[in-house]
Structures are given as structure tokens and as C-alpha cells.
C-alpha positions as CSV (number, residue, x, y, z in Angstrom):
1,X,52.1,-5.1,30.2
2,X,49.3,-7.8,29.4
3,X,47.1,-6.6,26.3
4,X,43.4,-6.7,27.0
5,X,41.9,-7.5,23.6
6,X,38.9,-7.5,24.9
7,X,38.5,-3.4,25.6
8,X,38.7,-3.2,21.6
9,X,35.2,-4.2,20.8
10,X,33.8,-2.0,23.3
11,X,30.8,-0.9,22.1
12,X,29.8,2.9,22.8
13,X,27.7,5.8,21.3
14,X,25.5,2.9,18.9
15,X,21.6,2.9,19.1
16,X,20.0,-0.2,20.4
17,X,17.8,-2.1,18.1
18,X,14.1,-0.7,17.9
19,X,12.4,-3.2,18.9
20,X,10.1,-3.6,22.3
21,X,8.0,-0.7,21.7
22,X,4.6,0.0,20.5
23,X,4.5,1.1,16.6
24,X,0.6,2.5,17.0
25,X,2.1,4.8,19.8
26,X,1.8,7.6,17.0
27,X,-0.1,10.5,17.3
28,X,-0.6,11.0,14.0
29,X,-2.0,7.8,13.3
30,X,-4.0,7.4,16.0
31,X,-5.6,10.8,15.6
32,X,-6.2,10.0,11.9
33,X,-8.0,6.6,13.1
34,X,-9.8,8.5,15.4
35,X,-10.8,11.6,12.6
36,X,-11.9,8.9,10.4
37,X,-14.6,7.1,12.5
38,X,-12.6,4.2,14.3
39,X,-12.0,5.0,17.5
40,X,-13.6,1.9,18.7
41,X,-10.6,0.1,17.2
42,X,-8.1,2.2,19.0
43,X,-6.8,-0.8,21.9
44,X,-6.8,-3.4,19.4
45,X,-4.1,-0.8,17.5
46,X,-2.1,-0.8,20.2
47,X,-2.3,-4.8,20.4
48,X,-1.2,-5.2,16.9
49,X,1.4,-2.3,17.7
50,X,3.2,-4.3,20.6
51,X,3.5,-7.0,18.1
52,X,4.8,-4.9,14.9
53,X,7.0,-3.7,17.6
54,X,7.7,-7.3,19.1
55,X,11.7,-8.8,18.6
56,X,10.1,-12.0,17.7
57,X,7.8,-10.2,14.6
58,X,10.9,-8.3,13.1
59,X,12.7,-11.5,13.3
60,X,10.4,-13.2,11.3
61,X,10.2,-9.9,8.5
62,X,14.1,-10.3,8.5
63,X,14.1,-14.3,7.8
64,X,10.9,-14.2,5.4
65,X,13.0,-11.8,3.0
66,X,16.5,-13.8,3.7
67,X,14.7,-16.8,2.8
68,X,12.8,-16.3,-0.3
69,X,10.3,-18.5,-1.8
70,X,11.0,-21.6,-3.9
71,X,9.0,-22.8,-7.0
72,X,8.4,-26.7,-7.0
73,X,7.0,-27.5,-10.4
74,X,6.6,-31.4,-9.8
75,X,6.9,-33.7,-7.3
76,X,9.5,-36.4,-6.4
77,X,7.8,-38.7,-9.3
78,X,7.3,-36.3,-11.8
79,X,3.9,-35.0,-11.4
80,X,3.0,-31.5,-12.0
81,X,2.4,-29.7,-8.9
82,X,2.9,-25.8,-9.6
83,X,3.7,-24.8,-5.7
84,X,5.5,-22.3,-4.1
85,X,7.4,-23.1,-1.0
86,X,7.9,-20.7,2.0
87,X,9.6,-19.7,5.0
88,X,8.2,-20.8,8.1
89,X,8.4,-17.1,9.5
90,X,6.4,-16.0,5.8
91,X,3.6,-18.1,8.0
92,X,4.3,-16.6,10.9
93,X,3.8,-13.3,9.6
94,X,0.8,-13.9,7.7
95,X,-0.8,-15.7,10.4
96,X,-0.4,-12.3,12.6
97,X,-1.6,-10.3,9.9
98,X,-4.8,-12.1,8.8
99,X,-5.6,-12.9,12.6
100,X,-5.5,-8.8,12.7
101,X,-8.3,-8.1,10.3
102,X,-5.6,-6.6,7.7
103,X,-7.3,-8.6,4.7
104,X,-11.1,-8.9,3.8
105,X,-12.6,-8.8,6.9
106,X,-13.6,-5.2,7.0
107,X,-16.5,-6.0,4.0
108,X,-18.3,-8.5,7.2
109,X,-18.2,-6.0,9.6
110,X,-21.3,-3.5,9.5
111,X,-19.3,-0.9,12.4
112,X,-19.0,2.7,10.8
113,X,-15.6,2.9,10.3
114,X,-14.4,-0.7,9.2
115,X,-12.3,0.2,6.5
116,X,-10.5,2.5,8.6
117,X,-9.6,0.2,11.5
118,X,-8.5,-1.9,8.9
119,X,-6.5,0.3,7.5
120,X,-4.5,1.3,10.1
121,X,-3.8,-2.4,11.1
122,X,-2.8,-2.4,7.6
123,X,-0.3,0.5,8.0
124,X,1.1,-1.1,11.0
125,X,1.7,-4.6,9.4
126,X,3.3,-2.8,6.3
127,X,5.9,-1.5,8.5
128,X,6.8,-4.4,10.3
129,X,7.2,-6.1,6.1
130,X,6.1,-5.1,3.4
131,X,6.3,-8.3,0.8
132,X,3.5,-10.5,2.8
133,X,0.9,-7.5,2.3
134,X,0.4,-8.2,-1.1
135,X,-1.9,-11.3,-0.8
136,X,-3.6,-9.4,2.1
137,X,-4.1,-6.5,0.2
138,X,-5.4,-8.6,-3.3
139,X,-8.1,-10.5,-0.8
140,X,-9.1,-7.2,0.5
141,X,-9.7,-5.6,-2.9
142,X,-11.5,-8.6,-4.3
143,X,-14.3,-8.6,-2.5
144,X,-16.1,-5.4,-4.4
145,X,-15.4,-6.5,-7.5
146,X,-16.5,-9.9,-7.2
147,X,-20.0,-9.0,-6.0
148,X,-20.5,-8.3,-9.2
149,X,-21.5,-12.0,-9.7
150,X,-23.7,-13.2,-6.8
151,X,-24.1,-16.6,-6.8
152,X,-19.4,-16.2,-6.9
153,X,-19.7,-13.9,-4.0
154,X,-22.3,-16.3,-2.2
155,X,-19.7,-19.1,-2.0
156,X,-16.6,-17.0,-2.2
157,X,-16.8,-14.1,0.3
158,X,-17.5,-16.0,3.6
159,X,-14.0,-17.6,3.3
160,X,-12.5,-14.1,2.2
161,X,-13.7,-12.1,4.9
162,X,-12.4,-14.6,7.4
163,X,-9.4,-14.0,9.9
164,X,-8.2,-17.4,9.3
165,X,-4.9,-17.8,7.5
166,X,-4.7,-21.6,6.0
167,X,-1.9,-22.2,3.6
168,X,-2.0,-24.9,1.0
169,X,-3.9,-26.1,-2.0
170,X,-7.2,-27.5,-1.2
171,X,-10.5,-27.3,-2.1
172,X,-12.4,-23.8,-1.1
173,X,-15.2,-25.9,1.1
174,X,-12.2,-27.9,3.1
175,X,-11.0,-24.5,4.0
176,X,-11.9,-21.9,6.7
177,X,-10.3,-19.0,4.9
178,X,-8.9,-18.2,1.4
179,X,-7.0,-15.4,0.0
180,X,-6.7,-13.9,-3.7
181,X,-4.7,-12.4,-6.1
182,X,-5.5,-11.2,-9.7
183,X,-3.6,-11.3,-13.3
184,X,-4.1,-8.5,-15.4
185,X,-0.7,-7.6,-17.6
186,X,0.8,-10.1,-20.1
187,X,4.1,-9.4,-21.8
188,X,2.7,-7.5,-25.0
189,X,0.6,-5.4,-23.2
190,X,1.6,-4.3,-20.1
191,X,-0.4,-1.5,-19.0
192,X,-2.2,-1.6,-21.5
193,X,-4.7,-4.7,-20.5
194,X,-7.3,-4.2,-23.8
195,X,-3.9,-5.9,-25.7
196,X,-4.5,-9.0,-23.8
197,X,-4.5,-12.5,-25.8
198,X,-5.6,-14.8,-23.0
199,X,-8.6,-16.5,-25.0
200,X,-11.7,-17.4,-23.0
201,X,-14.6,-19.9,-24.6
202,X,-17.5,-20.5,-23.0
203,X,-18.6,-24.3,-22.0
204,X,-22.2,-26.0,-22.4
205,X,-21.6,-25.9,-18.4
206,X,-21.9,-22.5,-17.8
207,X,-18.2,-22.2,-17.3
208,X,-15.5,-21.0,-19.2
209,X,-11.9,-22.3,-20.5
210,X,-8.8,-20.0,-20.8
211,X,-5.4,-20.0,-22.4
212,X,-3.0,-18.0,-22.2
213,X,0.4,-16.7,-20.7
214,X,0.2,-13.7,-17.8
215,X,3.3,-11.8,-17.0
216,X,3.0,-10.4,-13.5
217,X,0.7,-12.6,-11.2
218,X,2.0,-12.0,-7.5
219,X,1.1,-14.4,-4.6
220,X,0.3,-17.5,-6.9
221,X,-0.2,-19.9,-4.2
222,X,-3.3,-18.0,-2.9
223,X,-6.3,-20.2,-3.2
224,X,-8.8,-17.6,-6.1
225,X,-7.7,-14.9,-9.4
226,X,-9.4,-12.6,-10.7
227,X,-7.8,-12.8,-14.3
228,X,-9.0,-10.5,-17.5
229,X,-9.3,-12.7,-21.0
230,X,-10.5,-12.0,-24.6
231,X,-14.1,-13.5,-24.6
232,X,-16.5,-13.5,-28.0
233,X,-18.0,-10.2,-26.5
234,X,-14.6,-8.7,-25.4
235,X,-12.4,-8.3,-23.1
236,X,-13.7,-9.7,-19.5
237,X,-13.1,-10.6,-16.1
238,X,-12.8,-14.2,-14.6
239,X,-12.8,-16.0,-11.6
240,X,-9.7,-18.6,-11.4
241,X,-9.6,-20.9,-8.4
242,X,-6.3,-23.1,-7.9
243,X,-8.2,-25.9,-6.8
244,X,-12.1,-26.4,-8.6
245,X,-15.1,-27.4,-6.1
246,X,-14.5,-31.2,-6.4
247,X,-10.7,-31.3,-5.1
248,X,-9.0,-31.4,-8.3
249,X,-6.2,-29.1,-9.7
250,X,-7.0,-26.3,-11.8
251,X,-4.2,-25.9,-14.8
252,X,-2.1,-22.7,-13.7
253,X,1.4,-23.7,-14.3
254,X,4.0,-21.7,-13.0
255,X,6.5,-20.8,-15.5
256,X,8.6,-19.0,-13.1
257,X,9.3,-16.6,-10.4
258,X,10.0,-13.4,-10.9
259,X,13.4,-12.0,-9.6
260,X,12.6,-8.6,-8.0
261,X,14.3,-5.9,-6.6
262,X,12.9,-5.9,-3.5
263,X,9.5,-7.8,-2.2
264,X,11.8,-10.7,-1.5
265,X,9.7,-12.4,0.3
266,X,6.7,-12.3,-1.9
267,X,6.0,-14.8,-4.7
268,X,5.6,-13.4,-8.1
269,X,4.8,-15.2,-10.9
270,X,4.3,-15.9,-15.3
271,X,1.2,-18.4,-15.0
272,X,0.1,-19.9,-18.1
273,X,-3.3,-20.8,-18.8
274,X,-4.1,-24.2,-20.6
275,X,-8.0,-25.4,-20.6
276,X,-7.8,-23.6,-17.1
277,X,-11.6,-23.6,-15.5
278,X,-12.7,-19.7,-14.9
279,X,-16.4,-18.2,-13.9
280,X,-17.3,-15.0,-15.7
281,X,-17.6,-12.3,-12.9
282,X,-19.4,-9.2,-14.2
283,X,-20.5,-8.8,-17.7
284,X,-18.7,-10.1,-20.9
285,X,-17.0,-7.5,-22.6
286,X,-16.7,-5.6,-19.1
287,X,-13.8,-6.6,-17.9
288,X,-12.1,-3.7,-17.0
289,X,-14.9,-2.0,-15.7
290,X,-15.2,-4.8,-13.1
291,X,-11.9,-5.3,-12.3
292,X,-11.2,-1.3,-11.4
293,X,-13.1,-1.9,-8.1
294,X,-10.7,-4.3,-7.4
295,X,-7.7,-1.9,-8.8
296,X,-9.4,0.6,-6.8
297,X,-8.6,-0.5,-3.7
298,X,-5.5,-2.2,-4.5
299,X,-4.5,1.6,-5.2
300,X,-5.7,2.9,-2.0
301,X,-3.4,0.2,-0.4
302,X,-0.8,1.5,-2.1
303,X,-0.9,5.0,-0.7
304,X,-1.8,3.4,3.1
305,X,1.8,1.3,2.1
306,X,3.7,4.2,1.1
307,X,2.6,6.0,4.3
308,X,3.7,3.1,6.0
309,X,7.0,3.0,4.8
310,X,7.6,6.9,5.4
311,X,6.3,6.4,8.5
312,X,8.4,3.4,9.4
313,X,11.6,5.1,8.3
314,X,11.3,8.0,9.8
315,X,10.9,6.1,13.3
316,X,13.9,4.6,12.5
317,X,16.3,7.7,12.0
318,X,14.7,9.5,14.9
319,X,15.3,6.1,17.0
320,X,18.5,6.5,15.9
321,X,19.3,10.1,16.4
322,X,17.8,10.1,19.7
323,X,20.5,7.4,20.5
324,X,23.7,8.7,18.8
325,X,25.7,11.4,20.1
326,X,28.0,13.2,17.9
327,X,29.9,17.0,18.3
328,X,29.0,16.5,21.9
329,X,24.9,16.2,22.0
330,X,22.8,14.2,20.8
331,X,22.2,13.9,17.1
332,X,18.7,14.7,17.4
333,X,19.9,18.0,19.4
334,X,21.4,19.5,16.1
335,X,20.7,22.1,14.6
336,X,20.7,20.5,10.9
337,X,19.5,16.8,12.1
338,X,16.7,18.4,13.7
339,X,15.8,20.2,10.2
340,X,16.3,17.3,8.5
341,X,14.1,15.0,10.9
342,X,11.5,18.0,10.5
343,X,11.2,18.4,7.1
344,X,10.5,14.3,6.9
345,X,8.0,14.3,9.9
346,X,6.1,16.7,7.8
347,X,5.9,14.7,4.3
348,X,5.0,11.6,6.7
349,X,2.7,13.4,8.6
350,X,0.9,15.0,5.2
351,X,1.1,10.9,3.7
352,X,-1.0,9.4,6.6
353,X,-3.5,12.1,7.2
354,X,-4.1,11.5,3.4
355,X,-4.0,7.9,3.2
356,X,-6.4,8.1,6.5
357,X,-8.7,10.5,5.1
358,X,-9.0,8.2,1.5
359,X,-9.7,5.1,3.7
360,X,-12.7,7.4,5.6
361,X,-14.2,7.8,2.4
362,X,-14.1,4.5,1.4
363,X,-15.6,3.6,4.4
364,X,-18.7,6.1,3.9
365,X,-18.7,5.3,0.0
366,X,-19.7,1.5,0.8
367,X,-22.1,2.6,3.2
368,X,-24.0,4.7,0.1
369,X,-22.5,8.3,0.5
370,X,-22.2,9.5,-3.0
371,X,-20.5,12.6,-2.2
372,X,-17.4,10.2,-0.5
373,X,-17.4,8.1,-3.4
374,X,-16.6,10.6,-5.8
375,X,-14.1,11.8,-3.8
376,X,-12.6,8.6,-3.8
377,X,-12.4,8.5,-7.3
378,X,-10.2,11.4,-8.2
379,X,-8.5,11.6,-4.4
380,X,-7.2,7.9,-4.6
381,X,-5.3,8.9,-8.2
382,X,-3.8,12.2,-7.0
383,X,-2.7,10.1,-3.7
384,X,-1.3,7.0,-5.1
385,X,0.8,9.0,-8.0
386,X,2.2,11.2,-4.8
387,X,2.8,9.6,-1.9
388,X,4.0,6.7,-3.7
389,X,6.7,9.1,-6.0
390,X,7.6,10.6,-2.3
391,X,8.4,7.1,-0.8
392,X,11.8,6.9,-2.6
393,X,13.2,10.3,-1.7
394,X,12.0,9.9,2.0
395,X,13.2,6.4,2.3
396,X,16.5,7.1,1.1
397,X,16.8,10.5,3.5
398,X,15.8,8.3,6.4
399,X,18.5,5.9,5.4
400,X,20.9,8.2,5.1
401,X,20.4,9.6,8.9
402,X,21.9,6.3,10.0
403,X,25.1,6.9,8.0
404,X,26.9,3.6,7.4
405,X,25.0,1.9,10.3
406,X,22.0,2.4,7.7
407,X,23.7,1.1,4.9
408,X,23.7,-2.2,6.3
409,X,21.5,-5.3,5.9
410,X,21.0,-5.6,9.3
411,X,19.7,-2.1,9.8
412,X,16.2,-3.3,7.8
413,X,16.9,-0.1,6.2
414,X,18.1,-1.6,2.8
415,X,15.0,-3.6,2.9
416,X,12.6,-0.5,2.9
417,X,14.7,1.1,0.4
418,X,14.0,-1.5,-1.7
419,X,10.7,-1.8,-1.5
420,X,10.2,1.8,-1.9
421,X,9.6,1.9,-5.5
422,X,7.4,-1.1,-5.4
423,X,3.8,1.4,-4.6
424,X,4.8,3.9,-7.5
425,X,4.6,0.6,-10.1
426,X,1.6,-1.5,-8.4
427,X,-1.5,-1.3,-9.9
428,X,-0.1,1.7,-12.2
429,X,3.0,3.9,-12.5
430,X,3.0,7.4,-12.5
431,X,1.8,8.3,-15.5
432,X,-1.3,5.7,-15.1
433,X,-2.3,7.7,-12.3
434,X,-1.7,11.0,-14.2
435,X,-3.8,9.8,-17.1
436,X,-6.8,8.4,-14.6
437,X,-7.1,11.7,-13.1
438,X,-7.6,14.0,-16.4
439,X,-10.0,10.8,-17.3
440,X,-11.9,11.3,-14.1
441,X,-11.9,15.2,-14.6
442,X,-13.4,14.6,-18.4
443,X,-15.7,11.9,-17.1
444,X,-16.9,12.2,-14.0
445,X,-17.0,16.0,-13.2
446,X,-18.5,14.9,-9.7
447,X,-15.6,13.6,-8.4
448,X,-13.9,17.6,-9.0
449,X,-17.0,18.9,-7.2
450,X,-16.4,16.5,-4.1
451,X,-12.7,17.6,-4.4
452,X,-13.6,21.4,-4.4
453,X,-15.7,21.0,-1.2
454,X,-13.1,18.8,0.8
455,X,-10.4,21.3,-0.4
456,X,-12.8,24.4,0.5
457,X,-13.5,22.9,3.7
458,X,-10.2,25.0,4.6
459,X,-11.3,28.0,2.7
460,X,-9.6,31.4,4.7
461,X,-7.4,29.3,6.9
462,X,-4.2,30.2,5.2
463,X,-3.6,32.6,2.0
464,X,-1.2,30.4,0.7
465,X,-3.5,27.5,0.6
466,X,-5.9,29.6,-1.4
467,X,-3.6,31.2,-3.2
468,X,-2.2,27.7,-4.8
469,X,-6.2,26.3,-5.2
470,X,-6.7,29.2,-7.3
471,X,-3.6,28.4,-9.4
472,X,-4.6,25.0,-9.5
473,X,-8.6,25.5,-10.7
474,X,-7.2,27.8,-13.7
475,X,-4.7,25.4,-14.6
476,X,-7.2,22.5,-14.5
477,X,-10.0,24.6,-16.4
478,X,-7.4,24.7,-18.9
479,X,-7.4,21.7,-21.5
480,X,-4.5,22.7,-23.9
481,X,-1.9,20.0,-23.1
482,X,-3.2,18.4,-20.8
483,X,-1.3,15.3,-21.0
484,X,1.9,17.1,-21.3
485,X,1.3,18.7,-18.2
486,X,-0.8,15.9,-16.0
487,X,1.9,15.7,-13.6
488,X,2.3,19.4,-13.0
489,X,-1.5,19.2,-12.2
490,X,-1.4,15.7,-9.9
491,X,1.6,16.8,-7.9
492,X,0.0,20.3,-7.4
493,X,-3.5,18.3,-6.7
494,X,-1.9,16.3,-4.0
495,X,-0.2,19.1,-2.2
496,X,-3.2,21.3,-2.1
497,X,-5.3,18.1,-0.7
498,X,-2.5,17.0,1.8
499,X,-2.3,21.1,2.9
500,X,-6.4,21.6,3.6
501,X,-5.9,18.2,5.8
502,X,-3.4,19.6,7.9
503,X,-4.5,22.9,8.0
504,X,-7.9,21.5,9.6
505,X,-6.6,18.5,11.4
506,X,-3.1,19.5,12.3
507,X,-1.6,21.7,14.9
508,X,-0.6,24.8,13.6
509,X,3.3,24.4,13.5
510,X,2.7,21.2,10.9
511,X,0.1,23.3,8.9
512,X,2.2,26.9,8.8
513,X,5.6,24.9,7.8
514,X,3.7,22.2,5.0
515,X,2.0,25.4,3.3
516,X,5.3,27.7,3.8
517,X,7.1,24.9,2.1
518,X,5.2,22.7,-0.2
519,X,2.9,25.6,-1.5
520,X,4.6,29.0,-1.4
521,X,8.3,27.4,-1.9
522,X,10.1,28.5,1.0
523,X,12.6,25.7,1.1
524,X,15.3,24.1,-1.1
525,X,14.9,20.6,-3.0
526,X,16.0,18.3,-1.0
527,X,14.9,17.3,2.5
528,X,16.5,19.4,5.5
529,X,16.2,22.4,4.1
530,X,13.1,24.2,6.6
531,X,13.3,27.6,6.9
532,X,14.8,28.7,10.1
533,X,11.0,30.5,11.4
534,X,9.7,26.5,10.6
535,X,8.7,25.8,14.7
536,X,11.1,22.2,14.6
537,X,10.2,21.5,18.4
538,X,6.7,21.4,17.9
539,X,7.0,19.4,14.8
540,X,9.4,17.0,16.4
541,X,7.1,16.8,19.1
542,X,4.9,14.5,16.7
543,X,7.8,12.2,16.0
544,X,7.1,7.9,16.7
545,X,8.1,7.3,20.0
């Protein structure tokens, strides 16, 4: 008998690749837009979506990160230069993204709601790849803090806020869009930014000349920094263009590029300052203070990121599980898959509607609502230190639906699993967060009262939810050890939060398992483990498509 080598490599019982399919065709994400004051920006979601979802865009996010950026310090005859090259799908990407309206283009556009379409068009792009978003993000932020210095923002903003994405080194006027970034932390310091040695000296000019060595600077090929240095009157906040006004280079030399778990195809950097041109942007000596608008939102990116990811993940596993058949159903038919899908759709379902909600009250903050802004203030700590410390654990259980098949590169899941600590670190770790919430309690008692009311806004809904706020108030009334116990107080913070958003926007399946679980405890520790009352088909039911 003549062998057949061929019938071998028959492939059965594998999932095809997700790809062809819109990634906004989520309810939860389009009933969050919605919530939040966007609903004009619904079809241009599902535009984007189509593309997030396209072969040819998850080609590009696969060949970006496969072919990482490449530092050119001089040219062929020796000149110093201080470029980074990229991949042409890096361009691809960013082109898409930009065109979108994921970067500063919100802050042109007067339409209630802005900030929200934006951010779910940001939330889309971060799951098709993550790395490109940072320069996106940066550009966004920027733009609040750099008001601070009108004549700056006069020149500056019109270029930000554009759609257009123009790579290369030029002068800001030859240019129909620009994108930032911002360098904060040097090697001694760290977190800590008030140990900064970067000197800054004024000039008869008006302008101001810095030197000094930063160690984290991501995306140093955009065209504008904001960058904090020691000046006479303490530490401040400067404006850093690549190129100055009349064409020439500024001096930001490029040391090196850091070599990072994940964010592949991201550029980050060690710039060094050396009689490097910088305007002063807010007052000298306030440096901080004007940079936190710009930390602000780089933080509320973060949790939108996180979301993201979780979100992304979890498509993939139940894309997967609807596919594979094992035992003889589907995966997504059993019993302990379906638990284990469950419990993930709720801590993605609980990220978005929060991430969604903090993007609503940045929208309304801008537009003068002092209530929303305080909200913002403690909300955006409590959901950047959890959603991004949940990104990890959900990541890795999403990866882990795909068995093997998940453990390879081709998957993408490797990618997100690398990328899933990024959020927890950017713009400060976990116990940052921790910290900036006890300071906002101490400092800014407002921002507890506009948590109260958003909280209360759910007040006799579900015992358990009041139950654990009333926990939670004592505990926070309480100021013995307070730093000791700042992350018992976030984590419970976040959970309450997340719980009076479902319970009011949710159906009543999500809301009754997320307080059953996350507040009264009825669960084990690890995902998957749903009590058997938990209603899994209507939670399911809200899975990705």
C-alpha cells in the first residue's frame, strides 16, 4: 500500500485566526460610549473596529513588534543625528491611529463627549498593539498641561490636535502635525522627580538651557518634551522641541534604547541634555504641579489600556473556545470553561465601565464641571492602581484558555502578556497610586465627597454594596496606618466604584455575580471559580463577538 503523507498534517478541531470581524461589536463598550455622552461617535467605532479587526492591521501589530526600532546615532560621515529607525508597518499603524482621533484631537473638538469618543477609539487601537499608543497617548496628555503657557500653546496645539501623522525631524512650522512625549525620571531619582539634577539657566533670550541625563524618555523621535529641570526657583517644567523654530537640531542625544520586556515596538530612550534649548511652561519652581495634568491623563490612559488588553484577551479565549471542541462539545459548552470565561467577562466588563465612566468625567471636567473633576482626581488613582494590577492575572488566564496554541508567538498572546505589566509601572506603580490617593483624601476632601455621591448613586440596590461602602468609609475615617494599609483601602475603593457602575449600568446577572464575588467573597482566588447560582449564560451572553 502507497503511504499518503499528506493525510498527516490534516488539520482538524484548531480555531481560525480572529481576524475579519469588527472589534467595537461589544456591547459593553459601546453601551459605555453611549452612557458617557458619545453616541454620535458610535459608526465611526465600528469603522475603526473593521480595521482593529482587519488581517492587514494585525499584520502590521505582528511586524512592528518583530521588527523593533534601531538607534542611528550619526550618519554615514560621522555627524550626529540621534534618530530612531522604524518599521514600515510602525507607520502603518500610527498613520491609522492618528487618522482616528486616538491622540490630541479631542481638545479641538467642542462636541459634549470628545474625550469619550476618543477614548474608545483609543481602547480599540490598544487592542490591535499596544507599543505605538504611547506617543498617541503623551500628545494627548500634553495638551492641558501646556496651556499653561499661552503664547507655547498658541504655536504648539494646532499641530497637536491634528489627525495628521508626519514622521521625521523637521521644523514644527514645515509640519502639519506633531506628537510629544515627556521626561520626568533620571537614574537617582526615579519616582521620586524632586531628586532631579537636570540644571536649567535662563538666557538674556527669554529661553532656557538644560543639561542633564534622563532615564526613561519613551518615543524620542516625537517632534516636542515636556521635561522637568532644577531651575534657580526650583524644580520646573520645560518645553523641549527636537528641532528649534529655525530648522536646526536641538541637542538631545540618544544614549541608548532601552531593552524592555515587552513594548517592542516602542522606542524608549536615556536622552542627555547638553546646552539643549527649552521654554518654561508654567511657573518656575512649579514643575510638578504642571506636569500632573499631563500625568493625569497619561494615567487615565493607562486604565483605558489595561481595559483594553482584558478586553482583547478575553475575545481571544472565547474566540477560541467557541472554536475548539474537546470531551465531545465545544469548549465553550463546559461546564468549567464557561466559569472560567465568566468570571473574566466580569473583571473585563467592571474595567471598561470604569475606564468609560473616568473618560465621561474628564470630558465634563474640561467643560467646567467641578463636581466631575474632583471625581477625576481620586477615581483616576483608585483605577489606574486596579485595573492595571488586574491586567496581569487576566492576561495570563486568557492565555492559558488557549493551552499550548496560546503559548505561542503566533497566537499574539505572548505579546499581550508582555505588555501586561507595562500600565501597573507607567506614570506610577502601585504604590504611587496608593500614596496619591491618601494625598487626595488629606488634601482635597472634595474629591471623597464626589466619590460618596457617584458611589451613593447606587445606594439600596444591593446590601452587599452597602454593606462594603460602609466598611470602606470607617476604614478611610481611620488615619492610624494609613500607609501601611493604602492598598487594602485602594483595592477595596476600586471594587466598591466598579460595583455601583454595574449595579446601575449593568444587567442584573453582571451586577448580582461582581457584588456576590468581589464584595461579599463568594468565590475562590483565582479566576474560574463562580459560584454555581452565578447566571453564566447571561454573563456569557455579553462576551466579544
Amino acid at each position: 500500500m502507497q503511504s499518503n503523507p499528506s493525510l498527516t498534517h490534516e488539520v482538524t478541531n484548531q480555531a481560525p485566526p480572529l481576524t475579519g470581524h469588527d472589534a467595537a461589536d461589544d456591547a459593553v463598550l459601546l453601551e459605555g460610549v453611549r452612557r458617557e455622552g458619545a453616541e454620535w461617535h458610535i459608526d465611526e467605532l465600528h469603522r475603526f473596529g473593521r480595521y482593529v479587526g482587519s488581517e492587514e492591521a494585525r499584520l502590521w501589530a505582528d511586524q512592528a513588534n518583530r521588527h523593533e526600532p534601531e538607534l542611528r546615532t550619526h550618519d554615514r560621515y560621522g555627524n550626529r543625528v540621534d534618530e530612531v529607525d522604524f518599521h514600515p508597518s510602525y507607520h502603518s499603524l500610527m498613520r491609522a491611529t492618528v487618522a482616528a482621533g486616538a491622540a490630541g484631537s479631542a481638545w479641538a473638538d467642542e462636541r459634549p463627549g470628545a474625550h469619550v469618543a476618543r477614548a474608545g477609539t483609543f481602547m480599540l487601537a490598544t487592542m490591535l498593539e499596544q507599543g505605538h499608543m504611547c506617543p498617541v497617548s503623551m500628545t494627548y496628555a500634553v495638551v492641558p498641561a501646556l496651556r499653561r503657557a499661552p503664547e507655547l500653546a498658541k504655536v504648539y496645539e494646532p499641530l497637536l490636535t491634528s489627525t495628521v501623522y508626519e514622521p521625521g525631524l523637521r521644523a514644527p512650522s514645515e509640519k502639519r502635525g506633531l506628537l510629544a512625549g515627556m521626561g520626568m525620571t533620571e537614574k537617582q531619582g526615579g519616582t521620586d522627580v524632586r531628586a532631579n539634577t537636570t540644571a536649567a539657566v535662563e538666557q538674556a533670550d527669554g529661553t532656557w538651557r538644560l543639561r542633564g541625563h534622563k532615564w526613561f524618555t519613551s518615543a524620542p523621535m516625537n517632534d516636542v518634551f515636556l521635561v522637568l529641570a532644577q531651575a534657580p526657583g526650583g524644580l520646573s517644567c520645560f518645553l523641549v522641541p527636537r528641532v528649534l523654530p529655525d530648522g536646526s537640531r536641538n541637542t538631545f542625544r540618544i544614549q541608548r534604547l532601552k531593552d524592555k520586556l515587552g513594548n517592542r515596538s516602542n522606542a524608549s530612550s536615556e536622552p542627555e541634555f547638553d546646552d539643549t534649548v527649552a521654554w518654561l511652561v508654567g511657573d518656575e519652581g512649579k514643575g510638578v504641579r504642571t506636569i500632573i495634568d499631563m500625568v493625569t491623563m497619561t494615567r487615565l490612559d493607562c486604565v483605558l489600556g489595561s481595559a483594553a488588553h482584558v478586553r482583547e484577551s478575553l475575545a481571544q479565549a472565547a474566540h477560541h473556545s467557541r472554536h475548539r471542541s474537546v470531551f465531545g462539545a465545544k469548549l465553550i459548552d463546559q461546564p468549567l470553561m464557561r466559569n472560567v470565561l465568566a468570571d473574566l467577562a466580569l473583571e473585563s466588563e467592571a474595567a471598561t465601565t470604569l475606564g468609560l465612566r473616568l473618560a465621561g468625567a474628564a470630558d465634563r471636567a474640561q467643560r467646567g464641571d467641578a463636581g466631575e473633576r474632583a471625581f477625576l482626581r481620586l477615581a483616576t488613582a483608585v483605577g489606574k492602581y486596579w485595573v492595571c494590577k488586574r491586567q496581569p492575572v487576566a492576561v495570563a488566564e486568557a492565555l492559558e484558555c488557549l493551552g499550548g496554541n496560546g503559548y505561542d508567538e503566533a497566537s499574539a498572546m505572548p505579546r499581550l502578556y508582555r505588555e501586561a505589566p507595562l500600565n501597573g509601572i507607567w506614570e506610577g506603580s502601585g504604590n504611587v497610586n496608593a500614596l496619591d490617593m491618601l494625598r487626595a483624601l488629606t488634601r482635597e476632601p472634595e474629591s471623597l465627597e464626589a466619590f460618596r455621591a457617584e458611589v451613593e448613586a447606587a445606594s439600596g440596590a444591593d446590601a452587599r454594596l452597602d454593606t462594603a461602602w460602609r466598611e470602606l468609609q470607617a476604614e478611610l475615617s481611620s488615619p492610624e496606618d494609613a500607609q501601611l494599609r493604602a492598598r487594602r483601602l485602594i483595592e477595596r475603593a476600586a471594587l466598591v466604584l466598579q460595583a455601583s457602575l454595574l449595579v446601575r449600568h449593568a444587567p442584573s446577572a453582571v451586577a448580582d455575580t461582581f457584588c456576590a464575588t468581589r464584595l461579599a467573597g463568594d468565590r475562590g482566588l483565582a479566576f474560574g471559580t463562580l459560584p454555581p447560582a452565578a447566571d453564566f449564560g447571561a454573563i456569557l451572553g455579553r462576551l466579544p463577538a
